[in-house]
C-alpha positions in Angstrom: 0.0 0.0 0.0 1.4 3.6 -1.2 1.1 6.2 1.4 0.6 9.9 0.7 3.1 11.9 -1.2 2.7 14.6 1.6 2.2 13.2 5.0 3.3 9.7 4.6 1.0 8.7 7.0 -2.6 8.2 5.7 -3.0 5.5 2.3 -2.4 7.2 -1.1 -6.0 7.6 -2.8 -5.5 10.1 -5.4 -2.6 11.1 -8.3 -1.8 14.4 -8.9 -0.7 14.2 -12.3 0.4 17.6 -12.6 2.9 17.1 -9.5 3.3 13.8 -9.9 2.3 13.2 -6.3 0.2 10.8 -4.7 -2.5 12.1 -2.2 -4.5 11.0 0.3 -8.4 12.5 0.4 -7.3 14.5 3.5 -3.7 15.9 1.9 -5.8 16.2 -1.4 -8.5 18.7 -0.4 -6.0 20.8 1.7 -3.7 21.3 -1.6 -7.1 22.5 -3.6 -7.8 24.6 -1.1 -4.4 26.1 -0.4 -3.3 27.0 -3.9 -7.1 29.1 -4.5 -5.9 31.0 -1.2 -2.8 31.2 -2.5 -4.5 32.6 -6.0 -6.6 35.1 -4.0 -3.5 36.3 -1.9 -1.1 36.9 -4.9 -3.4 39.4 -6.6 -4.9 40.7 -3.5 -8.5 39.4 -4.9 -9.8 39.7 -1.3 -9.5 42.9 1.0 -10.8 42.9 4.8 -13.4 44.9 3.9 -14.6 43.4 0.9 -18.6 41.7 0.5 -18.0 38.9 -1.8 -21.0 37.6 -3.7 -20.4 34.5 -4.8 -21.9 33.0 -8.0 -23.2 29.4 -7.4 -24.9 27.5 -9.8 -25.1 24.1 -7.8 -22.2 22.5 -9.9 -18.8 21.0 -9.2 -17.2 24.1 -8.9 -19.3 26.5 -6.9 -19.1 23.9 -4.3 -15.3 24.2 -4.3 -15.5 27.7 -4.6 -18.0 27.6 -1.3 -15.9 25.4 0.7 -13.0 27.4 0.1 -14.0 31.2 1.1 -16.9 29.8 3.6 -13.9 28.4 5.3 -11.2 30.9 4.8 -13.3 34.1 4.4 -16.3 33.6 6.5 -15.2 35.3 9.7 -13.4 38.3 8.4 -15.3 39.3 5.1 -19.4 39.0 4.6 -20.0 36.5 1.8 -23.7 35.9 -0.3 -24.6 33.2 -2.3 -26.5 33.8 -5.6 -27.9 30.9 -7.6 -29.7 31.5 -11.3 -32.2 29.3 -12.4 -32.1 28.9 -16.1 -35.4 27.8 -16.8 -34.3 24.4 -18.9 -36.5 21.4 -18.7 -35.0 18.4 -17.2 -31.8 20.3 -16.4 -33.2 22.8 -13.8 -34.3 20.5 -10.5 -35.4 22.1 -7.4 -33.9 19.7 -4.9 -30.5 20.8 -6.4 -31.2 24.4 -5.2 -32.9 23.5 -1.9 -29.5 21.5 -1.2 -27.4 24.0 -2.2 -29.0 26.4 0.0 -29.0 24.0 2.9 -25.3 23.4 2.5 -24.3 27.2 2.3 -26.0 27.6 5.4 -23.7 25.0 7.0 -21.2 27.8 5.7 -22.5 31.0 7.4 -24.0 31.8 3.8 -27.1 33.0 2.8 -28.2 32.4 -1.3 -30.4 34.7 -3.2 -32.0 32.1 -5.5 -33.1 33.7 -8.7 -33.6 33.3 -12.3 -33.7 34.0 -16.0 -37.3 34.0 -16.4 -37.8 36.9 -12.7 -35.2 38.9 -14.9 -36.1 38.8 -18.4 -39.5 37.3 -18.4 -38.4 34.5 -20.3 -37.3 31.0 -19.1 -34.4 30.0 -21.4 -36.5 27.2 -23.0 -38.9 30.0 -24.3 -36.4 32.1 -24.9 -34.8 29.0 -27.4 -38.3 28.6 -28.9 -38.3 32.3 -30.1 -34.5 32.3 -31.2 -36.2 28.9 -33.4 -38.5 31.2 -35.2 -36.1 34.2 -35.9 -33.6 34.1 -38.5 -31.2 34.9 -35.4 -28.1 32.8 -36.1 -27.3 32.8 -32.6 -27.1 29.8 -29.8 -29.4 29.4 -26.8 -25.6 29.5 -25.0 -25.2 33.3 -26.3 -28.3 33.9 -24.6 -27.8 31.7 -21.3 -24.3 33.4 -21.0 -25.5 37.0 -21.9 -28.0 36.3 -19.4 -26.3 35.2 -16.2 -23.4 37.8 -16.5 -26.2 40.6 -16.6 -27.8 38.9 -13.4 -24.9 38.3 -11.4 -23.7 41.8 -12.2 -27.1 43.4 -11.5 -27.5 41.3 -7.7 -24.0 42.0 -6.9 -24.4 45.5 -7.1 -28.1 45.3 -5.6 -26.3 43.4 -2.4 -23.7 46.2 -2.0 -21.0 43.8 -3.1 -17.6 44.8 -4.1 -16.3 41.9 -5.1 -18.3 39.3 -7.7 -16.6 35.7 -7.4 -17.3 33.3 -9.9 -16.3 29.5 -10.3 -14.6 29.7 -13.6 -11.4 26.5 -13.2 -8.1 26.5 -14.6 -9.7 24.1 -17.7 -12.4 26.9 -18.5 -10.0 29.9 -18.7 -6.7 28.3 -20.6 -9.3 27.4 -22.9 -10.8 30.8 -23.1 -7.1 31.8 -23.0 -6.5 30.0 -26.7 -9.9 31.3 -27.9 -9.0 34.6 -27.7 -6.0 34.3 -29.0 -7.4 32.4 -32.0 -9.8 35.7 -32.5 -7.2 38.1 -31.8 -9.3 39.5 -29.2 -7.0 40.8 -26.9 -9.0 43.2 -24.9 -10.6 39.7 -23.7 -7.7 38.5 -23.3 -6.5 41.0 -20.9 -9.8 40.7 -19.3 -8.5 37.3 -18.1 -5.6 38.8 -15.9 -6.6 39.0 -12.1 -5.3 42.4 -12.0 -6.1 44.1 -15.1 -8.9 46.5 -15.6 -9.5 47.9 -19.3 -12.6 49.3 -18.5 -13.9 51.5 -15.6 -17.5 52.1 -14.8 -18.9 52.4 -11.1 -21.9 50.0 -11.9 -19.9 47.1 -12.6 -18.9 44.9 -9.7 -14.9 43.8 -9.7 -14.8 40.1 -10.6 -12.7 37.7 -9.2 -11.9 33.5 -9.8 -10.0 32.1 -7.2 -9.9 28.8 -9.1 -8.5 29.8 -11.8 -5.1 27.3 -11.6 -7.8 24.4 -10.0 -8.1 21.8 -12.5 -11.4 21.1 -13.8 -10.9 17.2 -12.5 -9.3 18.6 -9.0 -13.1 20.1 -8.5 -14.9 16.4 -9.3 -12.6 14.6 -7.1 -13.5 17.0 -4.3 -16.6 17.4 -4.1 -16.9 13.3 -4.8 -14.9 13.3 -1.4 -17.1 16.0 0.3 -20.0 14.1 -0.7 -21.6 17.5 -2.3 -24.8 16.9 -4.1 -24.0 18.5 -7.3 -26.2 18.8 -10.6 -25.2 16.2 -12.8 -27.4 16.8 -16.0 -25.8 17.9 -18.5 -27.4 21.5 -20.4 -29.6 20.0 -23.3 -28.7 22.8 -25.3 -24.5 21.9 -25.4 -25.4 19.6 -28.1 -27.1 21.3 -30.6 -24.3 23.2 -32.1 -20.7 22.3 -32.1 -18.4 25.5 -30.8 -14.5 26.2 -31.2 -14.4 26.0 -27.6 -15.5 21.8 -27.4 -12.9 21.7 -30.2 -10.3 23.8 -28.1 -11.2 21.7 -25.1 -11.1 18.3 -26.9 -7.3 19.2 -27.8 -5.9 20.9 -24.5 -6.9 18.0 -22.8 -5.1 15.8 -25.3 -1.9 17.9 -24.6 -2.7 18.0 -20.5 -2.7 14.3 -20.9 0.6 14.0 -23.3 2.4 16.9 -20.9 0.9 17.3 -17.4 1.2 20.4 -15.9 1.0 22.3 -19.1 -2.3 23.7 -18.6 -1.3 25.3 -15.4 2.4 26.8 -17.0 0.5 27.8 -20.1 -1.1 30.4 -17.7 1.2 31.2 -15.4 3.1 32.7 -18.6 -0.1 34.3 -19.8 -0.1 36.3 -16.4 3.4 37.5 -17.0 2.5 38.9 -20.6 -0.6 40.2 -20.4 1.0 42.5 -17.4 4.0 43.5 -20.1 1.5 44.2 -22.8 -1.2 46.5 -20.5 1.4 48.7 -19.1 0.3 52.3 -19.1 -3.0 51.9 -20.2 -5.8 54.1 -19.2 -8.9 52.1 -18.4 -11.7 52.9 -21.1 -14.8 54.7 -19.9 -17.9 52.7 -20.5 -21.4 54.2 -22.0 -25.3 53.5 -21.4 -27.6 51.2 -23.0 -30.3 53.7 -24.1 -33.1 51.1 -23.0 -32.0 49.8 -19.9 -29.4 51.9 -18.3 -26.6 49.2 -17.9 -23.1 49.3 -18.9 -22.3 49.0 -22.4 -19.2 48.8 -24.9 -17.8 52.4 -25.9 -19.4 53.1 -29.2 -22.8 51.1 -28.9 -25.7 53.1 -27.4 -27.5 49.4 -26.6 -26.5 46.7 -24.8 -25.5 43.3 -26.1 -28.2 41.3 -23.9 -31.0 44.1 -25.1 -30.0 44.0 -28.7 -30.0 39.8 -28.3 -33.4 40.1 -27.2 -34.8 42.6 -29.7 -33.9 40.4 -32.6 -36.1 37.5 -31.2 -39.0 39.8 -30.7 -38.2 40.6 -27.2 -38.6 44.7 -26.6 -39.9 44.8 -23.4 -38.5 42.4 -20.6 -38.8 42.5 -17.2 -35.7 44.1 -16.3 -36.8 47.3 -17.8 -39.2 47.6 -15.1 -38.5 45.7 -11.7 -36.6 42.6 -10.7 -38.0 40.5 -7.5 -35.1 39.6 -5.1 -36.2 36.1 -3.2 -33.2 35.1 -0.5 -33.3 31.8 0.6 
């Protein structure tokens, strides 16, 4: 029998591929746990006086992301939970919110438990249907993600929160990492560095990821060994067109694979350039969607999520005239 890389004590349960160690389940969860505070430390993601809202979907990595500032943060910063309902048949179950709410409460955490439909007036199945009858070329993802950033944004900034913490793992930004690239975006690029503002506007909430260098399969195994009760289904909606970024993924993960570790040096050198390239520049001031008020690129006077919803017939949703707040 192996014992653990670390303590050499307790049985070996789990390789770390990356750093070619052998864990036990207790060694294993402390390591997630200290690199994301480790993370959060480096750029300062987390001041004393911070409210940190935390975005929760009821996944593998919200519960991570929960265990890790319920545990670390609890005491010296006030933390909310925020959980959006996307209004998907057979994907959406309530017992997966009512547990996630019970669990956060184990935490010291209170969830606002919201969704799509109390913000636009659409659930995102209707919202599909429409985008069916439109000559709109655009995915029901476009719309989901669209959606949830307007949401989180809007309830973080409701909630008095200065920080907005999402679960986004090391898997889901190298890949966004080679996707911008591959665009030549690199304003969303720079986006992806912790400490790297390129546009200033007081109605946006600072957003934060302190598991950005977890690996996507580091998230599984832990919450398999907390025994979380996560949502499994898979969206219906991932299927019905294939994107560059299941291509990207498919083919980062063949690399991880062939060279472990390279997912996590791949953006620890990201880090270093993006901070040579954005030196000296001035944050870009951000205008007002005409309609609804919010933020919006320099150069548009309408939002992207108000413009999505005007070309499937929408000109009217709810969040032009009140959004209901329900905390759980």
């Amino acid at each position: 029998m192996k014992l653990c890389s670390k303590c050499g004590i307790r049985p070996a349960e789990i390789y770390q591929a990356h750093s070619n160690k052998m864990l036990c389940k207790e060694c294993f969860l402390e390591d997630v746990r200290n690199r994301a505070i480790e993370e959060i430390k480096r750029w300062n993601m987390i001041k004393s006086d911070d409210i940190v809202m935390m975005a929760l979907s009821g996944g593998k990595d919200g519960y991570v992301l929960l265990d890790v500032l319920g545990n670390y943060f609890s005491k010296s910063n006030k933390l909310i939970g925020l959980n959006i309902i996307e209004g998907i048949h057979g994907y959406n179950k309530e017992e997966d919110a009512k547990y996630l709410v019970k669990t956060a409460k184990e935490y010291g955490v209170d969830v606002i438990v919201t969704s799509i439909k109390d913000y636009i007036g659409y659930s995102m199945d209707e919202i599909y249907e429409k985008t069916r009858n439109s000559k709109n070329s655009f995915t029901p993802c476009t719309y989901c993600g669209a959606s949830r950033r307007r949401i989180m944004n809007y309830y973080a900034r409701e909630m008095g929160a200065t920080k907005l913490a999402t679960a986004h793992n090391l898997d889901d930004e190298a890949q966004t990492a080679v996707i911008n690239l591959m665009k030549g975006d690199i304003n969303s690029l720079l986006k992806q560095h912790p400490n790297i503002n390129i546009t200033e506007d007081d109605m946006l909430v600072k957003r934060i990821k302190p598991l950005r260098k977890i690996y996507e399969w580091e998230n599984a195994s832990f919450t398999f060994i907390k025994n979380f009760h996560i949502q499994q289904t898979e969206c219906p909606y991932i299927e019905l067109a294939p994107t560059l970024r299941a291509k990207v993924r498919r083919e980062l993960y063949k690399y991880e694979r062939e060279n472990p570790g390279v997912l996590i040096r791949f953006m620890e050198t990201l880090d270093i350039l993006l901070e040579y390239i954005h030196q000296d520049k001035v944050a870009t001031k951000l205008n007002r969607c005409i309609k609804c008020g919010e933020p919006t690129t320099k150069g548009r006077n309408i939002c992207k999520l108000c413009e999505l919803l005007s070309s499937i017939g929408i000109s009217n949703p709810s969040y032009l005239i009140k959004v209901p707040k329900k905390v759980m």
